[in-house]
C-alpha positions in Angstrom: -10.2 9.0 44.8 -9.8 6.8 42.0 -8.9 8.4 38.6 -11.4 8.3 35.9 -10.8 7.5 32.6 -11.5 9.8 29.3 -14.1 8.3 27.4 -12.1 10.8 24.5 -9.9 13.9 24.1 -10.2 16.7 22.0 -7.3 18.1 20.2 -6.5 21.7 20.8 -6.0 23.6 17.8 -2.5 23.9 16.1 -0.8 26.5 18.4 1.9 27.2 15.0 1.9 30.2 14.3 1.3 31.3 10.6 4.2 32.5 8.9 4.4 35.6 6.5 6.8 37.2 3.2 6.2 39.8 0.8 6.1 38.5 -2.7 7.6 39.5 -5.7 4.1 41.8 -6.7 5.2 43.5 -3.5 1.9 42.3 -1.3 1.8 40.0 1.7 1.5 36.6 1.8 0.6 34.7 4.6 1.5 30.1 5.1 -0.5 28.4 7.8 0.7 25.3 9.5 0.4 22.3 7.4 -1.6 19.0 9.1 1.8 17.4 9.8 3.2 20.6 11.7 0.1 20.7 13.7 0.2 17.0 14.7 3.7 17.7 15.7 2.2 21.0 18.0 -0.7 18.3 19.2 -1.2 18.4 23.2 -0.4 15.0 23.7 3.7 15.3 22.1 3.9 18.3 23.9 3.5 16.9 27.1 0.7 18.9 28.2 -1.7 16.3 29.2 -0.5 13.5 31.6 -1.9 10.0 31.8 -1.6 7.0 34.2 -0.1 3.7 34.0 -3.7 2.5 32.8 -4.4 5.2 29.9 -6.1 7.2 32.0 -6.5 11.1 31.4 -4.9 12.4 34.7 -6.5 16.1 35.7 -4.4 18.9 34.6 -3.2 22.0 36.2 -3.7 25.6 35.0 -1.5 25.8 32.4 0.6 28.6 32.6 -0.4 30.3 29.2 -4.1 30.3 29.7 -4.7 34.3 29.7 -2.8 34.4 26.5 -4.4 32.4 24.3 -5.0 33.5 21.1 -8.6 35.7 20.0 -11.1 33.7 18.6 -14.4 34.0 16.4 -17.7 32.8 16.1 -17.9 29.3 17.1 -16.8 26.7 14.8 -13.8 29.3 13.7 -9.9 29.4 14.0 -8.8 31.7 16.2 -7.4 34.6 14.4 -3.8 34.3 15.4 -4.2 30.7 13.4 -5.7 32.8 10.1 -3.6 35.9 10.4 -0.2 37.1 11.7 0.4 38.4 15.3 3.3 40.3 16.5 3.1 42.4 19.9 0.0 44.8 18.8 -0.2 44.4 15.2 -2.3 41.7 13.8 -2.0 41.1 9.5 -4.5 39.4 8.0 -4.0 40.2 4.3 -5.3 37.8 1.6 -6.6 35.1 4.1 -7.3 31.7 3.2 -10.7 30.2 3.6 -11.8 33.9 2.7 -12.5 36.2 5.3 -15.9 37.9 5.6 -16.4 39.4 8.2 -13.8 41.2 11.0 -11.4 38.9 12.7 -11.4 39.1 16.8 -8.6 40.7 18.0 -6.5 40.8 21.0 -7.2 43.2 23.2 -3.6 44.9 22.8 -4.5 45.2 19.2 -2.8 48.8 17.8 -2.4 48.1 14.3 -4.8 46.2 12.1 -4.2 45.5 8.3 -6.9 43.2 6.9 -6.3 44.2 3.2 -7.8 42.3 0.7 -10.2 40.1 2.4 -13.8 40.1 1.5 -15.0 41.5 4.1 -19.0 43.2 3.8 -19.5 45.1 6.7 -18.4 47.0 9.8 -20.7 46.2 12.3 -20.7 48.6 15.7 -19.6 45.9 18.0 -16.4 44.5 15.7 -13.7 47.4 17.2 -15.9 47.8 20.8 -13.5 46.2 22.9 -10.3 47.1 21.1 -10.1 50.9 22.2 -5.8 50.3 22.0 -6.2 51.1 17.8 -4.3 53.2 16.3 -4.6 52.1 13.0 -6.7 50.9 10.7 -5.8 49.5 7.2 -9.1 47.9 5.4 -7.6 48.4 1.9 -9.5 46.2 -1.3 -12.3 44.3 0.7 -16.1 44.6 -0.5 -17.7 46.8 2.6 -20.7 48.6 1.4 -22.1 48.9 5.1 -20.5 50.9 8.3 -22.9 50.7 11.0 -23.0 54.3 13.1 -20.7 54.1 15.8 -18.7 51.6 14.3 -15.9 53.6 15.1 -17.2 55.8 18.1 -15.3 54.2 21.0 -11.5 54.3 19.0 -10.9 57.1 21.1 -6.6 56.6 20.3 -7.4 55.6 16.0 -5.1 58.3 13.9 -5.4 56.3 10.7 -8.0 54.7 8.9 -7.6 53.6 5.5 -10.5 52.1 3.7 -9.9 52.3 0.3 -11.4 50.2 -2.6 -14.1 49.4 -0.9 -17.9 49.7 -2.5 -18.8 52.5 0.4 -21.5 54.8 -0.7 -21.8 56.8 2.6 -19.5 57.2 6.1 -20.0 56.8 9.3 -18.7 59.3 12.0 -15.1 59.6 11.9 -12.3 59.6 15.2 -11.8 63.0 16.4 -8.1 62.0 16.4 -7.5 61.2 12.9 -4.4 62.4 11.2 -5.1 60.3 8.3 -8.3 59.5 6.5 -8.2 57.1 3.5 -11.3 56.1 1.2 -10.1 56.6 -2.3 -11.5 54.4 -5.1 -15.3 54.0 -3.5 -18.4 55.4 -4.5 -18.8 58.1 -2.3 -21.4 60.6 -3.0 -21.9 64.0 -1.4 -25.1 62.6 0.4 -23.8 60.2 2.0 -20.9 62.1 3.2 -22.6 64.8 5.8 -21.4 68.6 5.6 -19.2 68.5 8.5 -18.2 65.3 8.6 -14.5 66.5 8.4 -14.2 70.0 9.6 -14.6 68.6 13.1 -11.3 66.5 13.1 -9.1 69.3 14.3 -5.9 67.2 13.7 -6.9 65.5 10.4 -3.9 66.4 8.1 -4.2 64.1 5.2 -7.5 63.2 3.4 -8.1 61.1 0.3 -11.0 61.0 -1.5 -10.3 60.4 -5.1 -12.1 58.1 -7.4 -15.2 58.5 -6.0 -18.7 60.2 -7.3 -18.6 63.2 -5.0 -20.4 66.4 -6.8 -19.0 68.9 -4.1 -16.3 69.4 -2.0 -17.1 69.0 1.9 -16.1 71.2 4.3 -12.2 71.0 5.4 -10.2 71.4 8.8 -7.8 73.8 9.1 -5.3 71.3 9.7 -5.2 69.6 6.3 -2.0 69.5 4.5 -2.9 67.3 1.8 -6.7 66.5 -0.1 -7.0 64.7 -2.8 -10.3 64.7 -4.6 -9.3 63.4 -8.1 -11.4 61.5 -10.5 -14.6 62.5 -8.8 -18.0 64.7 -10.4 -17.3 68.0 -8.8 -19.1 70.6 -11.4 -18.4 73.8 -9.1 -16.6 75.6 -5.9 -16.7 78.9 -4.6 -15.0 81.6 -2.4 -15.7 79.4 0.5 -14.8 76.2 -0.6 -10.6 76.5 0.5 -10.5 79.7 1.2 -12.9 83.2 3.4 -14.5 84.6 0.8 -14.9 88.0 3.6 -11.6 87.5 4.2 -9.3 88.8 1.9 -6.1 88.7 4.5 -6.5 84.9 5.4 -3.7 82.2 4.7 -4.2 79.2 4.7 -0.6 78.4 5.4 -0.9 74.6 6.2 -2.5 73.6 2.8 0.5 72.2 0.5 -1.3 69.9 -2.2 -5.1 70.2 -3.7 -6.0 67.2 -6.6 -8.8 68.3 -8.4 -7.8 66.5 -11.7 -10.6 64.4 -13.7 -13.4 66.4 -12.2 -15.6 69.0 -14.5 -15.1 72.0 -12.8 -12.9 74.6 -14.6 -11.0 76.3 -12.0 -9.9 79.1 -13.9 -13.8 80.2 -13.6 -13.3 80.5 -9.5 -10.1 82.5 -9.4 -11.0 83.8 -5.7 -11.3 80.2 -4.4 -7.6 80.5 -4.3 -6.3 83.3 -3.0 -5.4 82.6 0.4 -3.6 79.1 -1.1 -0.2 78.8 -1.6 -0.2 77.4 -4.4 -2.8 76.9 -7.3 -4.8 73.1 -6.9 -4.0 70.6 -9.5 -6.6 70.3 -12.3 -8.5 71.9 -15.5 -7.9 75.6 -15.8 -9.6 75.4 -19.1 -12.4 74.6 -21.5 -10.1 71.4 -22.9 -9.5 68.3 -20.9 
């Protein structure tokens, strides 16, 4: 059969990986390839398309890494593992350059994600669908306003989630296996955050909610060893709020740190909040700031 010849040939995109250091301020940076180390890469000086005596594209066969290629966008986008950093389950993609807006694709292995400091909007409920492997989330100082429900409902193996300095006013049902639950420095109020949107989370052991506009405290698991819920406008608490107020024998022996600092409440006006603590929260015990 004679051979036909390509009327052109695409190039593949660079297959260099980006490189990445921590700088001096202590955050990551991340270098992509530069035009000349992608020509370089380019399919025809690596061999991996084969020609005839006449010019002549010759068919190829399967190459051998075609299940591994890396995830990809929307079309018209580089594949992530182009923008970002990807080591064996852990994808970085911190400070990307052209910005980042929306959730990268990942690949399906995908256990840890840190896509701090992005500006990224919004979580929509088909961005972590396919990537039930998570374990961890890290979201930190992007602009997402918007979680779509069930966003996170199918992250059946996610223990941390860390979305912090972010422009959240509400959340969206949490993992039932978090350990760790991040959103410090949003602004959170208590209606957007429903009643037991925690106390369900049977193994959630650290919660930060500082900085935010809460005016009450939510309801807390049993399992939490640390809540911070500084800086916030929390006017009052009661009996129930840490502690059984018909219970005068329970101990709450798991609970080791309360922040309760910069809020308006005067603690020393709830002195039964804190009797089954073992030791007093952190914050205003009087009428002075």
């Amino acid at each position: 059969m004679p051979v036909r010849r390509a009327d052109s040939i695409q190039v593949l995109p660079c297959r260099r990986s980006a490189q990445m250091w921590v700088s001096r301020s202590g955050r990551s940076q991340i270098a992509h390839p530069s035009a000349d180390q992608c020509e370089q890469d380019s399919p025809q000086s690596s061999g991996l398309f084969e020609y005839d005596a006449d010019g002549a594209l010759l068919p190829a066969d399967s190459p051998a890494d075609a299940g591994n290629s890396p995830a990809t966008g929307d079309g018209g986008e580089l594949p992530t593992c182009l923008l970002c950093v990807c080591l064996t389950g852990s994808v970085y993609c911190e400070e990307v350059v052209p910005e980042m807006t929306t959730v990268p694709a990942l690949p399906k292995e995908t256990a840890y994600l840190y896509a701090r400091y992005n500006k990224i909007k919004k979580i929509s409920a088909k961005d972590f669908a396919d990537i039930v492997t998570l374990r961890r989330i890290d979201l930190t100082g992007n602009i997402i306003s918007e979680i779509e429900d069930g966003a996170f409902s199918k992250l059946t193996l996610l223990e941390e989630l860390t979305l912090a300095e972010n422009n959240l006013v509400k959340l969206p049902m949490l993992p039932a296996k978090l350990i760790s639950f991040n959103a410090n420095h949003n602004r959170l109020k208590t209606k957007g955050v429903k009643a037991n949107a925690f106390k369900k989370l049977t193994r959630l052991t650290y919660l930060y909610l500082g900085n935010n506009e809460l005016e009450a405290v939510p309801q807390l698991p049993e399992s939490l060893r640390i809540v911070h819920l500084q800086n916030n406008n929390i006017t009052s608490i009661n009996d129930e709020t840490f502690c059984k107020g018909n219970n005068t024998y329970y101990i709450r022996p798991n609970m080791n740190e309360i922040r309760m600092d910069g809020n308006p409440v005067i603690l020393a006006k709830y002195p039964n909040s804190f009797t089954c603590l073992q030791s007093l929260p952190i914050g205003r015990y009087s009428g002075t700031a």
